[in-house]
C-alpha positions in Angstrom: 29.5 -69.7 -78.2 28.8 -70.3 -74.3 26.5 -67.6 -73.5 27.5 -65.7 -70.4 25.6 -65.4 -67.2 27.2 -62.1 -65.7 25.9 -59.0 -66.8 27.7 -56.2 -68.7 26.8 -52.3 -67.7 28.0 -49.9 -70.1 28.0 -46.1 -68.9 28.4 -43.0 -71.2 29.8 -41.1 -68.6 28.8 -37.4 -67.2 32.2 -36.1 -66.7 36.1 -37.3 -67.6 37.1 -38.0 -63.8 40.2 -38.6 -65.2 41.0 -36.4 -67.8 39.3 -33.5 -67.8 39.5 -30.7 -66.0 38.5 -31.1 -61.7 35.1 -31.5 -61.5 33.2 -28.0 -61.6 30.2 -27.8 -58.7 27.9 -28.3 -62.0 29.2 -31.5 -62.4 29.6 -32.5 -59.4 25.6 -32.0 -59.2 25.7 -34.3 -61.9 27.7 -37.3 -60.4 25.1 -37.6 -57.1 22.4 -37.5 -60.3 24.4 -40.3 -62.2 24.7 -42.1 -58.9 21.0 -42.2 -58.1 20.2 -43.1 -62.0 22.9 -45.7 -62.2 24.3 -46.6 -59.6 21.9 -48.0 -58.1 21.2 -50.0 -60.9 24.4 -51.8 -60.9 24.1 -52.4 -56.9 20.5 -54.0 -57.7 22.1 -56.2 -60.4 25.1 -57.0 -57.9 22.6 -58.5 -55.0 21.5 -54.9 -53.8 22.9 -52.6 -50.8 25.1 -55.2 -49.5 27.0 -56.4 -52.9 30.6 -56.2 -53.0 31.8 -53.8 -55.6 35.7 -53.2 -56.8 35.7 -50.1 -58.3 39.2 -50.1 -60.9 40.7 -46.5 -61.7 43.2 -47.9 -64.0 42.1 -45.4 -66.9 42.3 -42.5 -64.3 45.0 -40.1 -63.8 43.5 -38.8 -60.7 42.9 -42.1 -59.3 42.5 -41.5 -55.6 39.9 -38.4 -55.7 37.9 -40.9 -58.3 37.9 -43.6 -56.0 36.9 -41.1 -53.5 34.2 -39.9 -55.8 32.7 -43.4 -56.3 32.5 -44.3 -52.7 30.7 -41.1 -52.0 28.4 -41.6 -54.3 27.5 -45.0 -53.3 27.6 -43.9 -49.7 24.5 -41.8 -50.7 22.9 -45.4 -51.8 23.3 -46.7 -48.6 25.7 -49.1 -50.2 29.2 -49.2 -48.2 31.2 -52.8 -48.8 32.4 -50.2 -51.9 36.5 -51.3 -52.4 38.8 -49.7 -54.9 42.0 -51.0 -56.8 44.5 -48.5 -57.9 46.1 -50.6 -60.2 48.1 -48.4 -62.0 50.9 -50.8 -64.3 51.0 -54.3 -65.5 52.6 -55.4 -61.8 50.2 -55.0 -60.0 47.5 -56.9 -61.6 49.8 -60.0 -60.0 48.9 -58.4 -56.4 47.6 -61.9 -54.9 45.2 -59.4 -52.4 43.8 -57.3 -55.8 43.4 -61.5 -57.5 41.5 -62.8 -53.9 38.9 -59.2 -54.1 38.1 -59.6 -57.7 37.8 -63.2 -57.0 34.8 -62.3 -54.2 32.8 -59.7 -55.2 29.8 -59.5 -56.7 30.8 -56.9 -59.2 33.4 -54.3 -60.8 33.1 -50.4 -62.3 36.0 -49.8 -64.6 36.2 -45.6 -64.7 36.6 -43.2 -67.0 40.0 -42.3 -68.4 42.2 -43.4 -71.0 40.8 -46.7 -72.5 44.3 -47.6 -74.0 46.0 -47.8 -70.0 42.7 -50.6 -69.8 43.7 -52.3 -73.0 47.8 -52.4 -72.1 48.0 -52.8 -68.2 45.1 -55.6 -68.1 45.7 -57.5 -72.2 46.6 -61.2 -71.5 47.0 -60.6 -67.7 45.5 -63.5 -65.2 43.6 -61.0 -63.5 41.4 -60.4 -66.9 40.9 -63.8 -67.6 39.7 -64.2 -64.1 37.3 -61.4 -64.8 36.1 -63.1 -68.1 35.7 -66.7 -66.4 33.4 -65.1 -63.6 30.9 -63.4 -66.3 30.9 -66.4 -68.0 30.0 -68.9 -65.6 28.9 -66.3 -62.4 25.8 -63.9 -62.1 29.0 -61.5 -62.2 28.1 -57.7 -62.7 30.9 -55.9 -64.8 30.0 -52.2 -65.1 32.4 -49.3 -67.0 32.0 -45.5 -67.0 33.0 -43.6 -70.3 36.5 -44.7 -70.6 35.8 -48.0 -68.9 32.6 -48.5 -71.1 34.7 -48.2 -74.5 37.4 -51.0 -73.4 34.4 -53.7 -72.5 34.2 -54.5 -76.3 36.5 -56.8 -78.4 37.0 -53.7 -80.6 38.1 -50.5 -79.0 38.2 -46.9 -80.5 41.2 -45.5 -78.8 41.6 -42.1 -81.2 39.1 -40.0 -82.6 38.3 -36.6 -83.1 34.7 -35.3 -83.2 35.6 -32.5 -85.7 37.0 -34.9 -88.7 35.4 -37.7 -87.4 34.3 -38.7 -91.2 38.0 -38.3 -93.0 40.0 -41.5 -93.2 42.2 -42.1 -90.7 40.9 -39.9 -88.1 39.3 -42.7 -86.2 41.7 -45.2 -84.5 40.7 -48.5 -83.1 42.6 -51.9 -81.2 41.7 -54.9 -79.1 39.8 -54.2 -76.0 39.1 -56.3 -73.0 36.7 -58.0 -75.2 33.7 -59.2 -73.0 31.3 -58.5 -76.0 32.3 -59.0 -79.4 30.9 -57.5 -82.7 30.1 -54.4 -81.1 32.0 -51.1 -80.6 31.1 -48.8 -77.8 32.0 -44.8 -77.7 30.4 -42.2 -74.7 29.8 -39.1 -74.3 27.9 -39.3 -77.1 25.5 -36.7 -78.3 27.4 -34.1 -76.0 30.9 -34.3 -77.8 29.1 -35.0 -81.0 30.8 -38.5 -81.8 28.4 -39.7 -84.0 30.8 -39.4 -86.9 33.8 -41.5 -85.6 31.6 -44.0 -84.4 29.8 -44.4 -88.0 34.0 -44.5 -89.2 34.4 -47.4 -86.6 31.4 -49.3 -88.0 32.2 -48.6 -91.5 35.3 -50.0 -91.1 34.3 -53.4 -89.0 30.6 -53.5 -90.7 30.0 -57.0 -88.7 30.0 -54.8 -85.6 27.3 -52.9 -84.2 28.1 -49.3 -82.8 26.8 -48.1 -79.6 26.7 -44.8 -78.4 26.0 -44.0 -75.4 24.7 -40.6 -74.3 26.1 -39.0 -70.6 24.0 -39.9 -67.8 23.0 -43.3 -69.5 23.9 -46.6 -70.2 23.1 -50.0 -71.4 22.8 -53.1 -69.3 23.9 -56.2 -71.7 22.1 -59.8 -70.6 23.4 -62.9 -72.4 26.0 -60.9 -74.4 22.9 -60.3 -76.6 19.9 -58.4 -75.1 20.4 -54.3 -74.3 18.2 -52.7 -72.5 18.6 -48.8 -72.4 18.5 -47.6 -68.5 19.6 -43.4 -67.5 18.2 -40.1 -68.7 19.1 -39.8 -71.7 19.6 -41.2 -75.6 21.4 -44.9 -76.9 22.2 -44.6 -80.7 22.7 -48.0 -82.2 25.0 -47.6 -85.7 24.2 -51.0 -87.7 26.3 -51.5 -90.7 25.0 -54.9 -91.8 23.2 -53.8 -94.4 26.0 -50.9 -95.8 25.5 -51.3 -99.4 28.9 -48.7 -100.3 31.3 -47.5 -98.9 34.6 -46.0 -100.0 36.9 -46.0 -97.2 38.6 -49.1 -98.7 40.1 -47.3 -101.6 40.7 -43.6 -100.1 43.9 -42.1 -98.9 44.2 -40.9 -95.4 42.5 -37.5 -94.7 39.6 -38.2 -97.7 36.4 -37.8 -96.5 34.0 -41.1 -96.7 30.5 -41.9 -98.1 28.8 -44.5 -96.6 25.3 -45.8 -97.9 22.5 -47.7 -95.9 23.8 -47.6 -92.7 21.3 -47.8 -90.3 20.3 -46.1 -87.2 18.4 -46.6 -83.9 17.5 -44.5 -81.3 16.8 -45.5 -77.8 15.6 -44.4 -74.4 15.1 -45.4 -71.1 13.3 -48.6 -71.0 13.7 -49.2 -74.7 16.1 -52.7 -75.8 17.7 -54.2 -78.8 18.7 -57.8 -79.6 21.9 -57.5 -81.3 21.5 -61.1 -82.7 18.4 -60.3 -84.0 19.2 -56.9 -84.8 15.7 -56.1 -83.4 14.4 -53.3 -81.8 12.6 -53.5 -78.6 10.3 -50.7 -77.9 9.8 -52.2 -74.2 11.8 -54.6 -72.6 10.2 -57.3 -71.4 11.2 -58.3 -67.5 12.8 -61.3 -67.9 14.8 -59.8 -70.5 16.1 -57.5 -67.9 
């Protein structure tokens, strides 16, 4: 497989800009923190202060006031060639202005939402494979908050509850915009207690490794194959490789499931894996990152 040049930058989130309720002055706090951790990270992986990002609200249902949010944030990085698509249904991903700005930028933030709108407005559309073709071939940056980071993989959990995370059938997953394969992403991850659905997911596609990414942090993905943890706070890598039982094959929905042997990482800032390799990196190396 033709390794790709762009970058992947998967964000756990801090707060469902699109779901949840408005933003409380809490989080708000937490956004300019977010920004300062992570933001800047993307803009140094774009080409710095003057990179061109798109930011997508697709998955929003506040669209505008996210857009809004982003630039701010940005604004505070000193970063302002910041644009924003509202694409909000399948037509306008043929908007020949949206095809000509994702075709000149340096990068894209997908944010948080509804991964499933991601999945249906974008599937089999020009505009993604126009995406795909620059990571590919381009030092392209593509970066996804919550939402936006759980429709960059090929596999996409789309339903889950935290509570009966590990009873059959409570997980739900489908085709995302598959820039990575064999790995499924979930966020928000140690705050909404999602460690359960995510060990489902894995259970049930083995030959994919599960991320989980923590609020406030994220992974940047070099090569489709290197991760290097960056943000405040933890990156729990689910391997089920080595699973030597499991019984989800054979229950009926709602049965609760045993799993054996699947193992678990735990990463900070500055830590990496090789998914490849399935190695742990206790310190990333720089030309890694």
């Amino acid at each position: 497989m033709h390794t790709p040049k762009g970058k992947l930058i998967a964000i756990g989130g801090n707060e469902d800009k699109g779901t949840d309720p408005e933003p409380t002055t809490e989080q708000g706090s937490n956004l300019n923190f977010f920004g300062l951790q992570i933001l800047s990270r993307i803009l140094h992986e774009a080409g710095g202060k003057e990179a061109r990002i798109e930011i997508i609200t697709t998955a929003s249902s506040i669209p505008e006031e996210v857009g809004r949010n982003y630039q701010e944030a940005f604004a505070k990085l000193e970063a302002k060639n910041i644009g924003v698509l509202h694409i909000k249904h399948r037509d306008d991903t043929s908007n020949e202005k949206y095809i000509e700005r994702i075709k000149s930028c340096n990068g894209i933030l997908f944010t948080g939402g509804n991964q499933l709108r991601l999945s249906s407005i974008f599937g089999g559309t020009n505009f993604l494979s126009i995406l795909h073709q620059r990571y590919l071939s381009e030092e392209f940056v593509i970066s996804g908050t919550s939402a936006g980071a759980m429709a960059m993989s090929a596999t996409m959990i789309y339903v889950g509850s935290s509570s009966g995370a590990l009873f059959k059938g409570e997980v739900k997953t489908t085709t995302g915009l598959s820039f990575i394969k064999e790995v499924i992403l979930d966020s928000h991850f140690d705050k909404r207690g999602r460690f359960g659905r995510l060990a489902q997911a894995v259970a049930c596609n083995p030959s994919c490794t599960g991320i989980g990414l923590g609020e406030d942090t994220g992974v940047l993905i070099t090569q489709g194959n290197h991760l290097e943890a960056i943000g405040s706070g933890l990156v729990l890598i689910l391997d089920g490789h080595d699973i030597h039982h499991s019984n989800i094959a054979d229950l009926q929905e709602g049965s609760p499931i045993s799993i054996e042997n699947l193992i678990v990482h735990v990463l900070v800032k500055g830590n990496g894996y090789i998914l490849s390799e399935r190695k742990f990196l206790s310190e990333v190396k720089q030309e890694v990152s």
